[in-house]
N, CA, C and O atoms as a Tinker XYZ file with bonds, in Angstrom:
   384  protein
     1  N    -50.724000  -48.173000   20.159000    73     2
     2  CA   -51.220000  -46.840000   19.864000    64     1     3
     3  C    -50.438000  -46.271000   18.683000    63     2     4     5
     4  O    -49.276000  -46.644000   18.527000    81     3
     5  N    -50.922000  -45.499000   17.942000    73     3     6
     6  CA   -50.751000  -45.038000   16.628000    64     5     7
     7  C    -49.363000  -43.838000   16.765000    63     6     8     9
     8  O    -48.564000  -43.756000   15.833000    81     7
     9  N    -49.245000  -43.151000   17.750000    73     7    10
    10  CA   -48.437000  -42.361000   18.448000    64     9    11
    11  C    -47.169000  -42.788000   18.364000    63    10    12    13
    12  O    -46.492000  -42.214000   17.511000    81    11
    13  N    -46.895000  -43.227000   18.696000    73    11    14
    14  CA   -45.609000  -44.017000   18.982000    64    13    15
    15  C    -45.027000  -44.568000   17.553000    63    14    16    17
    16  O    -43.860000  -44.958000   17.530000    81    15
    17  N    -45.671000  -44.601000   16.583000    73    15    18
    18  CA   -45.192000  -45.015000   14.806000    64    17    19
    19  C    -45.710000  -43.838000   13.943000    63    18    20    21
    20  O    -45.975000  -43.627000   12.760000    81    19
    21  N    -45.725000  -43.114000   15.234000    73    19    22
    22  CA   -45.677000  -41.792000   13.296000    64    21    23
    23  C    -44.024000  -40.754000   13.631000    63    22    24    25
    24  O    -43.916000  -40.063000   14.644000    81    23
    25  N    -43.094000  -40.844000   12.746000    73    23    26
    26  CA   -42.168000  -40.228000   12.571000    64    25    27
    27  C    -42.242000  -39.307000   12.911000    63    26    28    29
    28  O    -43.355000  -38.827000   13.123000    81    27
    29  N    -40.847000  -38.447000   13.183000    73    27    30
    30  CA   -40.746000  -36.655000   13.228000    64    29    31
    31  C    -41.053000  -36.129000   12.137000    63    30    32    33
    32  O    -41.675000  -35.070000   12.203000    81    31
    33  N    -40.753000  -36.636000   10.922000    73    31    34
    34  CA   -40.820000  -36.277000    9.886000    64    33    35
    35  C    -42.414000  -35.709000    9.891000    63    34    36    37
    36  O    -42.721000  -34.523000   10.006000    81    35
    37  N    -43.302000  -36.779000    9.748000    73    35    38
    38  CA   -44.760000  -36.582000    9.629000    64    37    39
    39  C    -45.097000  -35.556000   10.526000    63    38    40    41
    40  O    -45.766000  -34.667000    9.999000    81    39
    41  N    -44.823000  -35.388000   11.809000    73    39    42
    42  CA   -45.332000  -33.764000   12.353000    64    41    43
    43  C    -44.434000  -33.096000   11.904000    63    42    44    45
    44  O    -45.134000  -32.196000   12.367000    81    43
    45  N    -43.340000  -32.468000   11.342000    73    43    46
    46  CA   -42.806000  -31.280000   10.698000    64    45    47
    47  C    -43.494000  -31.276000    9.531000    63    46    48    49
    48  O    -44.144000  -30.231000    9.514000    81    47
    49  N    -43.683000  -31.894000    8.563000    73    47    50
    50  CA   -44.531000  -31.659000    7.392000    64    49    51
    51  C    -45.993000  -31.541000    7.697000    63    50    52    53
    52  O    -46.567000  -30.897000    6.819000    81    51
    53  N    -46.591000  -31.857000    8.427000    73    51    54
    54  CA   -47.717000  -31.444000    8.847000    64    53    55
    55  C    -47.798000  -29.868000    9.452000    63    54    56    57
    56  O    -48.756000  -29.109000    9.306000    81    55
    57  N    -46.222000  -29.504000   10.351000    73    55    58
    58  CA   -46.334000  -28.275000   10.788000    64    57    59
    59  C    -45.852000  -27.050000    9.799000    63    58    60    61
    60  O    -46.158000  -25.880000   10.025000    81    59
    61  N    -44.959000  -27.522000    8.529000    73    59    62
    62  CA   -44.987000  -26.984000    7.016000    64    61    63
    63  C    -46.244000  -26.750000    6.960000    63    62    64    65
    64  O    -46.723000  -25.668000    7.300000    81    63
    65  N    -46.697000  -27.399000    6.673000    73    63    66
    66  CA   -48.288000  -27.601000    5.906000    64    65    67
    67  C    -49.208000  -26.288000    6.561000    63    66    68    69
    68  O    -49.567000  -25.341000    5.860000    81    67
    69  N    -49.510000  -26.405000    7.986000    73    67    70
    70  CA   -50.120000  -25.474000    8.669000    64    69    71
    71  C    -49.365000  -23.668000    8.000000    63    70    72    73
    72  O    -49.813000  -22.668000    7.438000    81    71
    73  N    -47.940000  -24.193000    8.557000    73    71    74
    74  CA   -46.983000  -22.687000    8.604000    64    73    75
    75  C    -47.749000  -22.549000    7.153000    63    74    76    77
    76  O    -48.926000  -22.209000    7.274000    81    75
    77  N    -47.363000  -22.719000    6.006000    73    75    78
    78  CA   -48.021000  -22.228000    4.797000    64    77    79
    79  C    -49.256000  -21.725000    4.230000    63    78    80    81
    80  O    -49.532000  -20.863000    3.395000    81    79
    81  N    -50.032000  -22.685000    5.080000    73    79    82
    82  CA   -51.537000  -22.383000    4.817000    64    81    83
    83  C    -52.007000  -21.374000    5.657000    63    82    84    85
    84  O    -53.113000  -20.864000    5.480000    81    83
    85  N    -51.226000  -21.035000    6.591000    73    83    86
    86  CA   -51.725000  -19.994000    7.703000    64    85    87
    87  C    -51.175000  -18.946000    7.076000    63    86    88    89
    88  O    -51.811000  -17.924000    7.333000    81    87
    89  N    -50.028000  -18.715000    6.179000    73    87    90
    90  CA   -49.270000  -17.643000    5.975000    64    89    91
    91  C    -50.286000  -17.102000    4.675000    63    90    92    93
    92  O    -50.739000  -15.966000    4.537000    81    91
    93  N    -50.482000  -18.256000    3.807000    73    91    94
    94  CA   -51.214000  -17.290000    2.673000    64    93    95
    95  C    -52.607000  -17.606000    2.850000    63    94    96    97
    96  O    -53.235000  -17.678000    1.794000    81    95
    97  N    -53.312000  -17.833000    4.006000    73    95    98
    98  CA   -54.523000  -17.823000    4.638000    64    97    99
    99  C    -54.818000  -16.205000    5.084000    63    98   100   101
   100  O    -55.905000  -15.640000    4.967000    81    99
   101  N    -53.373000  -15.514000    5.710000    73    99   102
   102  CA   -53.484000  -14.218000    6.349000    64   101   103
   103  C    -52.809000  -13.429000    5.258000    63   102   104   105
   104  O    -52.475000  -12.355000    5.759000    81   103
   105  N    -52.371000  -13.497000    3.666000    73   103   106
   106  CA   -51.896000  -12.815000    3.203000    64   105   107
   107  C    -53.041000  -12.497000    2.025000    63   106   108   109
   108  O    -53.215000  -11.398000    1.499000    81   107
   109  N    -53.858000  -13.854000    1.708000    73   107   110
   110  CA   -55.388000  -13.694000    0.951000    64   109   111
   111  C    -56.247000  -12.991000    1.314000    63   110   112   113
   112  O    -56.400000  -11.881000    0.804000    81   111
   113  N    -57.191000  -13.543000    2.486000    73   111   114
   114  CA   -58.288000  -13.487000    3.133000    64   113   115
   115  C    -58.199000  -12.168000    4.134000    63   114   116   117
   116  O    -58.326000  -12.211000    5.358000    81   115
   117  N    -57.975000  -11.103000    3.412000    73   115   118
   118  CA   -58.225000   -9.683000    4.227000    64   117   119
   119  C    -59.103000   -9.842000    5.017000    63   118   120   121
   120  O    -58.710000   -9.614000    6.162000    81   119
   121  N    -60.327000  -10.187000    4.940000    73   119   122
   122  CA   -61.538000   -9.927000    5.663000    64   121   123
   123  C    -61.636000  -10.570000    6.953000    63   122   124   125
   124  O    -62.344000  -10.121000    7.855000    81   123
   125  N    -61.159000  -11.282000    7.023000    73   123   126
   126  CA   -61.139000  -12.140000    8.617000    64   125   127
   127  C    -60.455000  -10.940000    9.843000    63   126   128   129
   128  O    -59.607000  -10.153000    9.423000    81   127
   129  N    -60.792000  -10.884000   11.032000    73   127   130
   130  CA   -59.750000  -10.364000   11.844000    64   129   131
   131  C    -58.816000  -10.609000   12.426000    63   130   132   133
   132  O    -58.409000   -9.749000   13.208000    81   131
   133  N    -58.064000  -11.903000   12.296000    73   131   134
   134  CA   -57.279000  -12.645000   12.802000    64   133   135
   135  C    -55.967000  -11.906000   12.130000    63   134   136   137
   136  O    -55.834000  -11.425000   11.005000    81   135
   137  N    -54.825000  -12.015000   13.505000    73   135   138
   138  CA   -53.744000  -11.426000   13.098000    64   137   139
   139  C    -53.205000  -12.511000   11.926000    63   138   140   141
   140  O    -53.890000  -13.354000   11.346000    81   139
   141  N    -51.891000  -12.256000   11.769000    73   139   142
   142  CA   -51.188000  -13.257000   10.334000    64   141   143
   143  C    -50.507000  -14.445000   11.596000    63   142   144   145
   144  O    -50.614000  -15.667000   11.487000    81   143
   145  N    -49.860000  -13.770000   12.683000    73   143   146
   146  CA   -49.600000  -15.204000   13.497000    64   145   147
   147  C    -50.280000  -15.789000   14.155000    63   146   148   149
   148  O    -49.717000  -16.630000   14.856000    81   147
   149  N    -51.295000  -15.707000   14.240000    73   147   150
   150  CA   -53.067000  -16.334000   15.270000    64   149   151
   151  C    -53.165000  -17.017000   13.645000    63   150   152   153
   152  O    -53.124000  -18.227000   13.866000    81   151
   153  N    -53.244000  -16.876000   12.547000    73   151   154
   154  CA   -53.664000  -17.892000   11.334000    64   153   155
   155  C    -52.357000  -18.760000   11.145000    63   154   156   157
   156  O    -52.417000  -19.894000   10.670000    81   155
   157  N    -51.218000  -18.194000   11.524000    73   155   158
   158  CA   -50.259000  -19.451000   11.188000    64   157   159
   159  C    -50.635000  -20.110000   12.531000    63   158   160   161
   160  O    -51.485000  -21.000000   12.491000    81   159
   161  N    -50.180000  -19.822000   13.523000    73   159   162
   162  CA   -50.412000  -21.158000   14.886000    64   161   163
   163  C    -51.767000  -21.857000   14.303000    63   162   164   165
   164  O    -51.639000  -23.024000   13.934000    81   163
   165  N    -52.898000  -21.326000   14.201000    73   163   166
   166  CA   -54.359000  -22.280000   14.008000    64   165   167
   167  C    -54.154000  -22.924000   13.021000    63   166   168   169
   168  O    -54.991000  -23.826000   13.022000    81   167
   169  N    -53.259000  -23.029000   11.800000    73   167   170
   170  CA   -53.128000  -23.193000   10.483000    64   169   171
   171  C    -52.164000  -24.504000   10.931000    63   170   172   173
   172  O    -52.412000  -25.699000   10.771000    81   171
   173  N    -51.207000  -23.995000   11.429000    73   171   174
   174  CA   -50.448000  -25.331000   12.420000    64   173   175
   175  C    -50.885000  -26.572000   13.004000    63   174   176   177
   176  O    -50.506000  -27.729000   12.824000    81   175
   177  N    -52.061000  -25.900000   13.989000    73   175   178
   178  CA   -52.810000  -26.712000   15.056000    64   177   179
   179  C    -53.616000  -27.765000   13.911000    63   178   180   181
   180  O    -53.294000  -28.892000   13.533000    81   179
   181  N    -54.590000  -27.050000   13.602000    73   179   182
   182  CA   -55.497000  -27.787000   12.341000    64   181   183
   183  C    -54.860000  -28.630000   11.263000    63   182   184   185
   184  O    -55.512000  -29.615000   10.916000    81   183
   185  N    -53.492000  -28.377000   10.568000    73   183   186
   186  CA   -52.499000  -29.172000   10.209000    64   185   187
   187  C    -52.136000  -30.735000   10.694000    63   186   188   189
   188  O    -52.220000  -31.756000   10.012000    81   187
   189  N    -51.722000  -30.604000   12.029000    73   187   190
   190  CA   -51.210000  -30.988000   12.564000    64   189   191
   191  C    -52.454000  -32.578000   13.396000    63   190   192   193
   192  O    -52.155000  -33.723000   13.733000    81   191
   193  N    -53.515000  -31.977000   13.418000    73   191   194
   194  CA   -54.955000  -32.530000   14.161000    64   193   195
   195  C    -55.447000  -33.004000   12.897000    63   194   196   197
   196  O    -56.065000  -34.052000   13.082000    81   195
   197  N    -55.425000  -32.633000   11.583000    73   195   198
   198  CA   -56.066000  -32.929000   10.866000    64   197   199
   199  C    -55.162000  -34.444000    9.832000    63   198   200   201
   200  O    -55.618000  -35.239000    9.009000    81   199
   201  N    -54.109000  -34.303000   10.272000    73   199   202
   202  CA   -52.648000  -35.179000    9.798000    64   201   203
   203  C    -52.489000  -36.287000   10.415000    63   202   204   205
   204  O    -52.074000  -37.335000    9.922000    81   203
   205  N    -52.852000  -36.070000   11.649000    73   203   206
   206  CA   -52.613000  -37.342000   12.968000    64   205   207
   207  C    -54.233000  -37.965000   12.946000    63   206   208   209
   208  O    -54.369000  -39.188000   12.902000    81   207
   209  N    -55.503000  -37.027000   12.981000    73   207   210
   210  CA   -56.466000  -37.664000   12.673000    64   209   211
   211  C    -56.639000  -38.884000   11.339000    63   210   212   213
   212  O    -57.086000  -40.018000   11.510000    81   211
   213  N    -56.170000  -38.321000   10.038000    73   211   214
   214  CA   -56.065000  -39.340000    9.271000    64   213   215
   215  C    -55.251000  -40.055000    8.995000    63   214   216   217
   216  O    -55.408000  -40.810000    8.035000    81   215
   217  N    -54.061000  -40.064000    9.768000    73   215   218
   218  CA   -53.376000  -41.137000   10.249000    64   217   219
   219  C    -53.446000  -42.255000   10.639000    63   218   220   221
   220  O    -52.960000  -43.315000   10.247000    81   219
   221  N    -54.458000  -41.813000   11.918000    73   219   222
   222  CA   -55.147000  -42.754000   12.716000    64   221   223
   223  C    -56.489000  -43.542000   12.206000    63   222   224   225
   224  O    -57.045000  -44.556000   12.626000    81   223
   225  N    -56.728000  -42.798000   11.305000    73   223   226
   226  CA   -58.119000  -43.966000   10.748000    64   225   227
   227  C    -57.635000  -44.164000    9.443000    63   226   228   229
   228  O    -58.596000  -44.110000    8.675000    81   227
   229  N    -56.088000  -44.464000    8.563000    73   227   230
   230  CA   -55.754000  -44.833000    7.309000    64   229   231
   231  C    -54.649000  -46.020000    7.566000    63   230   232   233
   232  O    -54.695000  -47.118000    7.011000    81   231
   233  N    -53.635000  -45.597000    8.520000    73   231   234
   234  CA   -52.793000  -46.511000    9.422000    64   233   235
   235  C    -51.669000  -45.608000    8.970000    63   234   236   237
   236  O    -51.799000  -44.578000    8.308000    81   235
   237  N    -50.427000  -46.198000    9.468000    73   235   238
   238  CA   -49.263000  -45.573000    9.203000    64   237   239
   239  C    -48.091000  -46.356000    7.898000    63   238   240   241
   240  O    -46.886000  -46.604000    7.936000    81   239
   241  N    -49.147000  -46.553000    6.836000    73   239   242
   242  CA   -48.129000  -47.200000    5.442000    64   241   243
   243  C    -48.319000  -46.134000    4.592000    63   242   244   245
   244  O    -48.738000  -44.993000    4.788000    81   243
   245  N    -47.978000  -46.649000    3.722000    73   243   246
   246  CA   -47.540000  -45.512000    2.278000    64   245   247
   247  C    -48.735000  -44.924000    1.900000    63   246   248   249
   248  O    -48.730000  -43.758000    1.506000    81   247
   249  N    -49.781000  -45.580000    1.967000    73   247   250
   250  CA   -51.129000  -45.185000    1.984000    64   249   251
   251  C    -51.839000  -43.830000    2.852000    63   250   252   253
   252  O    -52.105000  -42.657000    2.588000    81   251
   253  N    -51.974000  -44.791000    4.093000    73   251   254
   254  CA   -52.366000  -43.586000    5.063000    64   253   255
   255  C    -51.216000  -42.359000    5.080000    63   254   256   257
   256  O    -51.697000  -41.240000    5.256000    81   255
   257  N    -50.185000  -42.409000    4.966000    73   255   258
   258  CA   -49.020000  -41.389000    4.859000    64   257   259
   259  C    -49.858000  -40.558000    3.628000    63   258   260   261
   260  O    -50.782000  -39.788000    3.890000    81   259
   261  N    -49.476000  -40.785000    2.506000    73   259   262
   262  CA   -50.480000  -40.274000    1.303000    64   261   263
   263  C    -51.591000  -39.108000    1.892000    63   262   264   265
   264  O    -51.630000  -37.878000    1.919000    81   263
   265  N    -52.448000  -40.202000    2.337000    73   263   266
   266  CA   -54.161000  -39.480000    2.635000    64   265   267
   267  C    -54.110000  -38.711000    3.867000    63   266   268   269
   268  O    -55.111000  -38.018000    4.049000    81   267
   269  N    -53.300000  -38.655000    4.672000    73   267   270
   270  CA   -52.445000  -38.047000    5.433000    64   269   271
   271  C    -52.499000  -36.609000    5.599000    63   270   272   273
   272  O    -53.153000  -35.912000    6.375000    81   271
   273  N    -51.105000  -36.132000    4.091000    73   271   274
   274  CA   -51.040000  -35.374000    4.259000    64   273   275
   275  C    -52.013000  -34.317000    3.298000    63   274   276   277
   276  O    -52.141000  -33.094000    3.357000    81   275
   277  N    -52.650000  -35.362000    2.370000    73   275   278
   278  CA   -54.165000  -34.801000    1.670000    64   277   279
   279  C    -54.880000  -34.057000    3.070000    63   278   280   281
   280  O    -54.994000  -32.847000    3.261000    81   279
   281  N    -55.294000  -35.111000    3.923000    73   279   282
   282  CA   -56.183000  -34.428000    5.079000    64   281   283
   283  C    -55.365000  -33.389000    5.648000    63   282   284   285
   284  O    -56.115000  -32.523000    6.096000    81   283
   285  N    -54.355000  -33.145000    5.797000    73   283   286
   286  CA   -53.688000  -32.268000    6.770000    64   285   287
   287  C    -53.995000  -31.224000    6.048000    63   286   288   289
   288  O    -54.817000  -30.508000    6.619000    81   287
   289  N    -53.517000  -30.681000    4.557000    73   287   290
   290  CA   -53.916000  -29.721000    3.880000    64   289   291
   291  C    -55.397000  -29.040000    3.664000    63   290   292   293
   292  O    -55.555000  -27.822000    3.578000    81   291
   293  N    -56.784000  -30.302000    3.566000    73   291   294
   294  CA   -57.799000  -30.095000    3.454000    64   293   295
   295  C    -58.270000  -29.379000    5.088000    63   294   296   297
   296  O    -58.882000  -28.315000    5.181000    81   295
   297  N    -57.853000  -30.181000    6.223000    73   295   298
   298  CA   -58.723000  -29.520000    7.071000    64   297   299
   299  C    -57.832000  -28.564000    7.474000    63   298   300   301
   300  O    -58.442000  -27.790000    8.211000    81   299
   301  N    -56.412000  -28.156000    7.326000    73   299   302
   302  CA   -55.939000  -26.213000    7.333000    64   301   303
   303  C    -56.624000  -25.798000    6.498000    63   302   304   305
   304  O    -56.729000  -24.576000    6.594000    81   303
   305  N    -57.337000  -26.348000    5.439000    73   303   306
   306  CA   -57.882000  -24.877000    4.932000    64   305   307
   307  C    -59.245000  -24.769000    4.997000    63   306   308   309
   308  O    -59.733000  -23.747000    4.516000    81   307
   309  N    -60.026000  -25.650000    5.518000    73   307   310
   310  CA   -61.217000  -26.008000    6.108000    64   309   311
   311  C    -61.159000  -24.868000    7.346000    63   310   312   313
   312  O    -61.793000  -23.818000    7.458000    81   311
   313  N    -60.335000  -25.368000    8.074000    73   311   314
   314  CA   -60.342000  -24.612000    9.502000    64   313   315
   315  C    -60.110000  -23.021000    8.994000    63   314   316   317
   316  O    -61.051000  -22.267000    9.244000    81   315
   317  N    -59.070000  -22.503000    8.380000    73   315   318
   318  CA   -59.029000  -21.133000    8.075000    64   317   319
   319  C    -59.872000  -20.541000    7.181000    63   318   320   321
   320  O    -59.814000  -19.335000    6.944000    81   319
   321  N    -60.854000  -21.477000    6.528000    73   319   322
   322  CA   -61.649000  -20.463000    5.799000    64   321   323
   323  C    -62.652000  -20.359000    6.749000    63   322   324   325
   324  O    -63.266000  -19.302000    6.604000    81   323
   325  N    -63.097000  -21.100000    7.748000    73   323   326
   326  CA   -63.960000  -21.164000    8.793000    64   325   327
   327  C    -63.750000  -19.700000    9.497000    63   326   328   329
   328  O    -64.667000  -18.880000    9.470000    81   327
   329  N    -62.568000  -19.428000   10.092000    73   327   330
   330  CA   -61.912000  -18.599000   10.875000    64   329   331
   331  C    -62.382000  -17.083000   10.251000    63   330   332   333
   332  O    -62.712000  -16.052000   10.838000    81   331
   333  N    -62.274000  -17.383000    8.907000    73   331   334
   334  CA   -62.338000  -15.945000    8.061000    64   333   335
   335  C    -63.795000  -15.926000    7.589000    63   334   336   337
   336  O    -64.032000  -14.747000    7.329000    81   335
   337  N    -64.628000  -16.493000    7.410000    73   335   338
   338  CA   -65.873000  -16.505000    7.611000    64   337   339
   339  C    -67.112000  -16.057000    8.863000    63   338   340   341
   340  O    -68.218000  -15.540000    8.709000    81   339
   341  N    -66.343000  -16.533000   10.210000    73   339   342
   342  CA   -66.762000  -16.539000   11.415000    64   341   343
   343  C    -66.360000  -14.853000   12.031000    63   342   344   345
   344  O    -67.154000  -14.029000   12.484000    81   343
   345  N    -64.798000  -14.715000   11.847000    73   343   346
   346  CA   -64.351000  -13.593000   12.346000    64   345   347
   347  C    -64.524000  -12.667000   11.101000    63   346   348   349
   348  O    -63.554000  -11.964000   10.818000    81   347
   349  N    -65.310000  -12.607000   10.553000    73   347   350
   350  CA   -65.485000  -11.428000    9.319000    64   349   351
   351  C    -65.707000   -9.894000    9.629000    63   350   352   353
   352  O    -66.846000   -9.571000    9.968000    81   351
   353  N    -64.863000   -9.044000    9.558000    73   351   354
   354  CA   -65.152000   -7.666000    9.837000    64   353   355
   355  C    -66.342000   -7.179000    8.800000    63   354   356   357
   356  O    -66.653000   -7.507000    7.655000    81   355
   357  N    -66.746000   -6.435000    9.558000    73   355   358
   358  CA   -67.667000   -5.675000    8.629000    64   357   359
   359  C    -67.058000   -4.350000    7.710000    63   358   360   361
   360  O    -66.120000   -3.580000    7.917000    81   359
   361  N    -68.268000   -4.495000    6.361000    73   359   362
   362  CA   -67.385000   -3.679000    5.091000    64   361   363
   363  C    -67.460000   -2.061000    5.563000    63   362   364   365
   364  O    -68.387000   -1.527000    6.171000    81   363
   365  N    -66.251000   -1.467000    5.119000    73   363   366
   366  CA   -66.490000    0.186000    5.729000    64   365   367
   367  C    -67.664000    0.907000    4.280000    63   366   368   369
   368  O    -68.244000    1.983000    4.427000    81   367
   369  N    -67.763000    0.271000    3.323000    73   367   370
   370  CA   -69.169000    0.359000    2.280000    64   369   371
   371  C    -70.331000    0.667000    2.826000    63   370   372   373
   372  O    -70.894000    0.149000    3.790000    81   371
   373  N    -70.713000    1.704000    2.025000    73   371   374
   374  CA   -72.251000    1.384000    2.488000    64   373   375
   375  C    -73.161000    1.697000    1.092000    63   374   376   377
   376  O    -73.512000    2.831000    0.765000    81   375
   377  N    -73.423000    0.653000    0.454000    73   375   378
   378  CA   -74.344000    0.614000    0.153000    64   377   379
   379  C    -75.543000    0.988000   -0.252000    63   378   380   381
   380  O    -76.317000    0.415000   -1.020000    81   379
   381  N    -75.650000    2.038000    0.346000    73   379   382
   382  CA   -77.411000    2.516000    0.286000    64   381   383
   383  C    -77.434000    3.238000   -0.858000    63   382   384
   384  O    -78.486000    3.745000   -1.247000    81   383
């Protein structure tokens, strides 16, 4: 199992990865309603799922390490623009 050969290293940089993308996920994206620490933990989670997922289908060499932490970055910010899209407050504008 793939578990057992991925370093500490690779989940702390994966949980970097999240912490960052969650931080200027909630310091950009006003419009979402998500607090700033509900986008770092999900920013984490999705990091972290998205790091070990392409882990597991690249292998654990210099390679999959690489594409790795490409995926870890792509699906935190996949997942948080999702978040801020989905949870979108409505504008106090009106329009008419």
């Amino acid at each position: 199992m793939i578990t057992a050969s991925i370093g500490l290293t690779n989940w702390l940089v994966w949980a970097l990865i999240g912490i960052i993308g969650g931080y200027m996920a909630g310091r950009l994206l006003t419009s979402g309603g998500a607090a700033l620490w509900l986008r770092v933990i999900i920013g984490i989670l999705a990091a972290i799922g998205g790091g070990y997922a392409f882990m597991a289908w690249f292998g654990n060499n210099d390679y999959g390490q690489t594409i790795a932490l490409v995926g870890a970055v792509a699906v935190c910010g996949i997942v948080l623009w999702l978040l801020s899209v989905i949870f979108k407050r409505p504008s106090d504008s009106d329009d008419e």
